[in-house]
C-alpha positions as CSV (number, residue, x, y, z in Angstrom):
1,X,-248.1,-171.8,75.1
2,X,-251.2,-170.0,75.9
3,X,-251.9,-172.0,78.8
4,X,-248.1,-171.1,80.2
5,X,-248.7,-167.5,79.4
6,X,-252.2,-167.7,81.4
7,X,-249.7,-169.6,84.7
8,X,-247.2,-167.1,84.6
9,X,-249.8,-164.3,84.6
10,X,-251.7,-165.9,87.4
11,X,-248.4,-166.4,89.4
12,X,-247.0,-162.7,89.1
13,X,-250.7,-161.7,90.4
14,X,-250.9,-164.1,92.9
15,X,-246.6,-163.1,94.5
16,X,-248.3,-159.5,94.4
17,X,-250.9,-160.1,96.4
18,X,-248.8,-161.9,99.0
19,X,-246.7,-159.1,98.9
20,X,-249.4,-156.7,99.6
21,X,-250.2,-158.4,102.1
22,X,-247.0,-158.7,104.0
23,X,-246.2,-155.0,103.4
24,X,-249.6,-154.4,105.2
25,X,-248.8,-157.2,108.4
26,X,-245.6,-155.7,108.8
27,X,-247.0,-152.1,108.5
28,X,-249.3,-153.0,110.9
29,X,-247.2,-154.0,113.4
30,X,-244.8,-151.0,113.0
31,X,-247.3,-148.5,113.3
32,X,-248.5,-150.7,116.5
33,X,-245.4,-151.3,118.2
34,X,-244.2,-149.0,121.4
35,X,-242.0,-146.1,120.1
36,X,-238.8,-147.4,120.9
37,X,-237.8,-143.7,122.0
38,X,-239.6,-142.4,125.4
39,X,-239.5,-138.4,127.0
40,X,-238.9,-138.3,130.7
41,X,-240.4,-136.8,132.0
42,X,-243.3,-137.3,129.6
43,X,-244.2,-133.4,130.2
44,X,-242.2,-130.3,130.8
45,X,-242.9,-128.4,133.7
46,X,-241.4,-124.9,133.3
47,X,-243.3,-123.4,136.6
48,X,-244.3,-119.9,137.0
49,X,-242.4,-117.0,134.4
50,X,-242.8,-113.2,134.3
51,X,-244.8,-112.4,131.4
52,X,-242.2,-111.4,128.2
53,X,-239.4,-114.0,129.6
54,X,-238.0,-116.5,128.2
55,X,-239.1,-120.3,130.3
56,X,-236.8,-123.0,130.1
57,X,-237.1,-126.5,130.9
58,X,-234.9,-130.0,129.9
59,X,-236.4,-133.1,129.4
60,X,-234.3,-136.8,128.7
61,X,-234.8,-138.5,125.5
62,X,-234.0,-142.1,125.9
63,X,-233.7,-145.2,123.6
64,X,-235.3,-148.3,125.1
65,X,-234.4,-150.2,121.8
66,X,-231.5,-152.4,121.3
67,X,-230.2,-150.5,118.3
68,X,-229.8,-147.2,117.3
69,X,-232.4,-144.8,116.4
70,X,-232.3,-141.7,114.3
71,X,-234.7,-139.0,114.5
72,X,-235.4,-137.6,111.3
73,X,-237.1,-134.3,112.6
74,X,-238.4,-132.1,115.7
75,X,-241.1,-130.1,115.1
76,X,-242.8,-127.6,118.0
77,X,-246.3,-126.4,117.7
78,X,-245.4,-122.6,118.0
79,X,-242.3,-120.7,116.7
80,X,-242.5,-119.5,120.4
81,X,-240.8,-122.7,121.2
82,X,-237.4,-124.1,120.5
83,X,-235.5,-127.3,121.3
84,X,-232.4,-129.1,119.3
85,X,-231.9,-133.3,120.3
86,X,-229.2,-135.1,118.7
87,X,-229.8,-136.4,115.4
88,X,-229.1,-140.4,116.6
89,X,-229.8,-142.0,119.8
90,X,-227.4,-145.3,120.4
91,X,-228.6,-148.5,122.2
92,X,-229.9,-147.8,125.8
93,X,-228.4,-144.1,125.5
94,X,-230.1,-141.3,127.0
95,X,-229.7,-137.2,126.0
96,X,-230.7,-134.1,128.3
97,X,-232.9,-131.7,125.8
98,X,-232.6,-128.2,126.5
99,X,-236.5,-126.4,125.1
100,X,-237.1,-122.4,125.6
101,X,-240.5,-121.2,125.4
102,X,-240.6,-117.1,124.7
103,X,-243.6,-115.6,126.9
104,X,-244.1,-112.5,125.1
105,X,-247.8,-111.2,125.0
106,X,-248.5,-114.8,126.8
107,X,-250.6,-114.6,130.6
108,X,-251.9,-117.5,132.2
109,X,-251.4,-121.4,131.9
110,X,-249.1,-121.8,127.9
111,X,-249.4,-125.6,126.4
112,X,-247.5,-126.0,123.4
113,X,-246.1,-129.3,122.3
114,X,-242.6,-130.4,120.9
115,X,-243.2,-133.5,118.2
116,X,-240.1,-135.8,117.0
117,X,-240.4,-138.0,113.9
118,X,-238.3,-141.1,114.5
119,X,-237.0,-143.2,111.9
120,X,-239.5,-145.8,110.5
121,X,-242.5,-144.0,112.8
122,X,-243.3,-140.9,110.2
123,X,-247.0,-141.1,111.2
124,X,-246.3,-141.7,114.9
125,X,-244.1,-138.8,116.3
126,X,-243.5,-138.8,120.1
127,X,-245.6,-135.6,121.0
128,X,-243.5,-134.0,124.5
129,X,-246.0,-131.2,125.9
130,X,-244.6,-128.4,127.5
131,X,-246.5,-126.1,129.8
132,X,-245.5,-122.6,131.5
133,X,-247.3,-120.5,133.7
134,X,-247.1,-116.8,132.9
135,X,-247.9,-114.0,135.4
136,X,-249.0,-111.0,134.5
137,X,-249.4,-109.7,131.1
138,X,-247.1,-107.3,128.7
139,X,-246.6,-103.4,128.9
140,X,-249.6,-101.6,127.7
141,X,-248.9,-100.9,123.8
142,X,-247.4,-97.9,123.2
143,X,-248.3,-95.3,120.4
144,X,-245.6,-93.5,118.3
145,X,-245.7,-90.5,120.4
146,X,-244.8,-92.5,124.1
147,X,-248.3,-92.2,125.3
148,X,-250.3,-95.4,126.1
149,X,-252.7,-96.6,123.7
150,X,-256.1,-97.2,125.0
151,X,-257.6,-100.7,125.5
């Protein structure tokens, strides 16, 4: 009996550790594998903007996968920024993806970046930068009496 109990331990730690070890192969080639969802183009151009407009741009999501994918969530790195894709992409299907970027108190060349988590990629989103050039610069501030407050 005591020898049985000893096999049956030594089995249960033995299917873990093969276990362990396939959930860490197949992680591995997950987290290695192309995204099966590509941008295009793989930055957004928005051009030249007055400063304190609002820059807009489109860029295509497309599923190079042969089934669908879901994109769990779209993230941008400033609230400045705004896009909405669909929440699946089908087989082969591609989407046109409206982004704003608000260029209030912005001058020069703007990078900010739009990041979607895909289904099954949570520590892989696919990162879409999107750059404006702003001319100019905002309005002096103004005080509460109308003048101009000094630099």
């Amino acid at each position: 009996m005591i020898a049985m109990k000893v096999s049956v331990e030594t089995a249960l730690v033995l299917a873990m550790a093969v276990l362990g070890a396939f959930g860490t192969i197949t992680h591995n080639i997950v987290t290695h594998a192309p995204l099966p969802v590509g941008a295009e183009p793989s930055v957004v151009e928005m051009g030249r903007v007055p400063s304190g407009t609002v820059a807009q741009g489109t860029f295509r999501l497309v599923n190079r996968s042969d089934h669908a994918v879901r994109l769990v969530s779209t993230r941008t790195s400033c609230g400045c920024t705004a896009t909405n894709p669909p929440k699946t992409l089908n087989p082969g299907a591609s989407a046109d993806i409206p982004v704003t970027m608000a260029t209030a108190g912005r001058a020069g060349t703007v990078e900010q970046t739009i990041s979607v988590v895909l289904e099954g990629y949570p520590d892989r989103p696919l990162s879409i930068p999107v750059r404006v050039t702003v001319d100019g610069t905002e309005p002096k501030p103004v005080a509460e009496d109308g003048t101009c407050k000094a630099p």
